[in-house]
NULOFI-886492 format. One record per residue: residue number from 1; residue in three letters; x, y, z of N, C-alpha, C, O in turn. Coordinates in nm, 3 decimals, padded with zeros to 5 digits. Layout:
// NULOFI-886492
   romar   dogu      n_c1      n_c2      n_c3     ca_c1     ca_c2     ca_c3      c_c1      c_c2      c_c3      o_c1      o_c2      o_c3
     NUM    ALA         X         Y         Z         X         Y         Z         X         Y         Z         X         Y         Z
...
This chain:
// NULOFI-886492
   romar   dogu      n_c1      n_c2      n_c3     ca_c1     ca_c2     ca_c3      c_c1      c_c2      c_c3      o_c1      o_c2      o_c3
       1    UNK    00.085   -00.117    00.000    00.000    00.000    00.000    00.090    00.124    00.000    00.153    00.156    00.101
       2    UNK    00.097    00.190   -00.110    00.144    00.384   -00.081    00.141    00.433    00.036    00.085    00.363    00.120
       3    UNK    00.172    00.506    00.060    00.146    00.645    00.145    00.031    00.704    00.102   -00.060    00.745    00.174
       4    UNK    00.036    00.707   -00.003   -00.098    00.814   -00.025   -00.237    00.744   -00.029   -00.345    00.804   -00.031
       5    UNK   -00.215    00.585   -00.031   -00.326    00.468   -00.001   -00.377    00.465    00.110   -00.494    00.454    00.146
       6    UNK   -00.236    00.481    00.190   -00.233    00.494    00.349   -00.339    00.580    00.400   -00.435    00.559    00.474
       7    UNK   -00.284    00.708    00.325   -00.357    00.856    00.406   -00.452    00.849    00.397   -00.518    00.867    00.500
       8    UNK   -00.546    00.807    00.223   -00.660    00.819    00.208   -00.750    00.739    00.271   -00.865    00.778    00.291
       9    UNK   -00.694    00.581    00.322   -00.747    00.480    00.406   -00.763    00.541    00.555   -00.872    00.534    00.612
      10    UNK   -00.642    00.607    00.622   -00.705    00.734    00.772   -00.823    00.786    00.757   -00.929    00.771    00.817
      11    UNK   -00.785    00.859    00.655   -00.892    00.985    00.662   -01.001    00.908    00.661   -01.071    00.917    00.762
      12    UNK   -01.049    00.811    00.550   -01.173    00.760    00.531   -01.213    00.687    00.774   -01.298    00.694    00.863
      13    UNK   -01.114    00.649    00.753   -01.148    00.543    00.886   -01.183    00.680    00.978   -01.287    00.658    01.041
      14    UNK   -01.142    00.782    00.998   -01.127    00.906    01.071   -01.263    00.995    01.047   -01.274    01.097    01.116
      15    UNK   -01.348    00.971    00.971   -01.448    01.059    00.889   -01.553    00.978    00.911   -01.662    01.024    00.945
      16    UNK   -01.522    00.783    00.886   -01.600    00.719    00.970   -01.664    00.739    01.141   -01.771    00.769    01.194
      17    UNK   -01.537    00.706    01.178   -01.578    00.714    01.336   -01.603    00.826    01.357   -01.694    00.804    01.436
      18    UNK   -01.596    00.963    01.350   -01.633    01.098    01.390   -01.786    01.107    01.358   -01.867    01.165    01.430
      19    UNK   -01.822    01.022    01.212   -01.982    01.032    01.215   -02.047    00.963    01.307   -02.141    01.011    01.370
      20    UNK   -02.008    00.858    01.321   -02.043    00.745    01.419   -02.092    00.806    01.594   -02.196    00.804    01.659
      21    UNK   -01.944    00.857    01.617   -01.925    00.950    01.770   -01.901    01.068    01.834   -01.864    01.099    01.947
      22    UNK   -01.939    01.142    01.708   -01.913    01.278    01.699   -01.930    01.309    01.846   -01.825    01.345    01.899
      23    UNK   -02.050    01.304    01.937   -02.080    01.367    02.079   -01.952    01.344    02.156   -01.882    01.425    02.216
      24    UNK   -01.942    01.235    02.142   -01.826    01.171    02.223   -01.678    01.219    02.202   -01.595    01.214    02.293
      25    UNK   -01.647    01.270    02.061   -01.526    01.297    02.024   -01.532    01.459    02.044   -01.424    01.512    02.073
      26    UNK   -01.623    01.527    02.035   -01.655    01.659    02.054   -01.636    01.697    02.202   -01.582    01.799    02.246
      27    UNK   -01.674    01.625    02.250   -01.642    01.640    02.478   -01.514    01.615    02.457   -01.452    01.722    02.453
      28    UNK   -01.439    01.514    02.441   -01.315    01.458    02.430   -01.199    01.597    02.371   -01.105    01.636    02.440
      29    UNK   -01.221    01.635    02.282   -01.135    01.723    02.238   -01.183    01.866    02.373   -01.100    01.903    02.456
      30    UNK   -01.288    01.910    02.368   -01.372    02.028    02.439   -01.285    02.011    02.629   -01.261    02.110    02.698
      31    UNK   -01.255    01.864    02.671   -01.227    01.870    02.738   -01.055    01.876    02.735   -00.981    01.939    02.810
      32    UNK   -01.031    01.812    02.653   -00.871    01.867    02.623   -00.824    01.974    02.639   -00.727    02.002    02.709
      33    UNK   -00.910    02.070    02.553   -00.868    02.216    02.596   -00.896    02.267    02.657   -00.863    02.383    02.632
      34    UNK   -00.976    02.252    02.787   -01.007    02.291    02.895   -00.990    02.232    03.012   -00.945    02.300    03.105
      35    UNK   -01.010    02.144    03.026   -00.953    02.044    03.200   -00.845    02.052    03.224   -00.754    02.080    03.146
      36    UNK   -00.836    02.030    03.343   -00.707    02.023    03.443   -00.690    01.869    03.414   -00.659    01.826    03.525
      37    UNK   -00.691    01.820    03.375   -00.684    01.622    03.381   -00.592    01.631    03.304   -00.588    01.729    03.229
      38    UNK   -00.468    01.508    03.297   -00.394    01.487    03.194   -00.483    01.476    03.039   -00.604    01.463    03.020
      39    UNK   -00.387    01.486    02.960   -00.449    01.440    02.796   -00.441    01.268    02.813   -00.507    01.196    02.738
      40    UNK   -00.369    01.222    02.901   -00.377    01.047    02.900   -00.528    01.019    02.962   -00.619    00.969    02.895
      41    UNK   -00.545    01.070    03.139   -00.672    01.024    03.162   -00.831    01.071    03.077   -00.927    00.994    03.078
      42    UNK   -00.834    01.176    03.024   -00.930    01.212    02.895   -00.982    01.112    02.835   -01.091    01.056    02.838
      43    UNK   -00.818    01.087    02.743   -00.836    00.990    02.635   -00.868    00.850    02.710   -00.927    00.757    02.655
      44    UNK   -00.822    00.849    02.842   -00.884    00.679    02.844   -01.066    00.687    02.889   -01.141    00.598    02.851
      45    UNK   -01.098    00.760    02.940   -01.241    00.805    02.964   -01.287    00.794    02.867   -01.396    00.737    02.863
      46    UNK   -01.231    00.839    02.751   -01.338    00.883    02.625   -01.322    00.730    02.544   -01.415    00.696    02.471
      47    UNK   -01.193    00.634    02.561   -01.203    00.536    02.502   -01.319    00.450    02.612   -01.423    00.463    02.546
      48    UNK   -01.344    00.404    02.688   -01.440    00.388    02.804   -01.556    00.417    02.693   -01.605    00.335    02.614
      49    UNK   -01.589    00.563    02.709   -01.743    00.562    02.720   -01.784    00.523    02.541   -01.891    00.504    02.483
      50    UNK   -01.641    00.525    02.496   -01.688    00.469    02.342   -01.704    00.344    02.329   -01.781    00.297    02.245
      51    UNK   -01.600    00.243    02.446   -01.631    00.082    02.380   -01.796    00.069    02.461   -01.886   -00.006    02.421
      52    UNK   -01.802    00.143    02.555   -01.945    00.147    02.650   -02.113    00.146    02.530   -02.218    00.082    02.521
      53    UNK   -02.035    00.274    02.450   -02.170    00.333    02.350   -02.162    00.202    02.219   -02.235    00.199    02.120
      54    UNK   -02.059    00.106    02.252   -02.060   -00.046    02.128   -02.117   -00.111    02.151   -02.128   -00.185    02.054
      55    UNK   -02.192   -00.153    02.253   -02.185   -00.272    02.331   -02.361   -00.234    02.374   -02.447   -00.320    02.392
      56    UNK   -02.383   -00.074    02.383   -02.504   -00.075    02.364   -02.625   -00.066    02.249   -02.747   -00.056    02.248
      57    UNK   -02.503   -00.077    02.142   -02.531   -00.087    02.007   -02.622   -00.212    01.927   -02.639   -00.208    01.805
């Protein structure tokens, strides 16, 4: 696979899941730039409440 196979295969996977979890990825970033919490504990919260929102799928 290219690089540029590569990129276009991200983006697509990246454009996926954002439609999918937009609420979820929208707090996630919203809280990045604003909380006192590391960027590690965030991101594991937000991976949490995403495998959480699969499972109620």
């Amino acid at each position: 696979m290219t690089h540029e196979e590569l990129q276009a295969n991200q983006e697509y996977m990246w454009r996926a899941l954002f439609g999918e979890q937009r609420m979820a990825l929208t707090l996630a970033v919203e809280m990045l730039s604003r909380c006192h919490l590391s960027p590690r504990q965030i991101l594991t919260k937000t991976m949490r409440a995403l495998e959480g929102s699969q499972h109620d799928s």
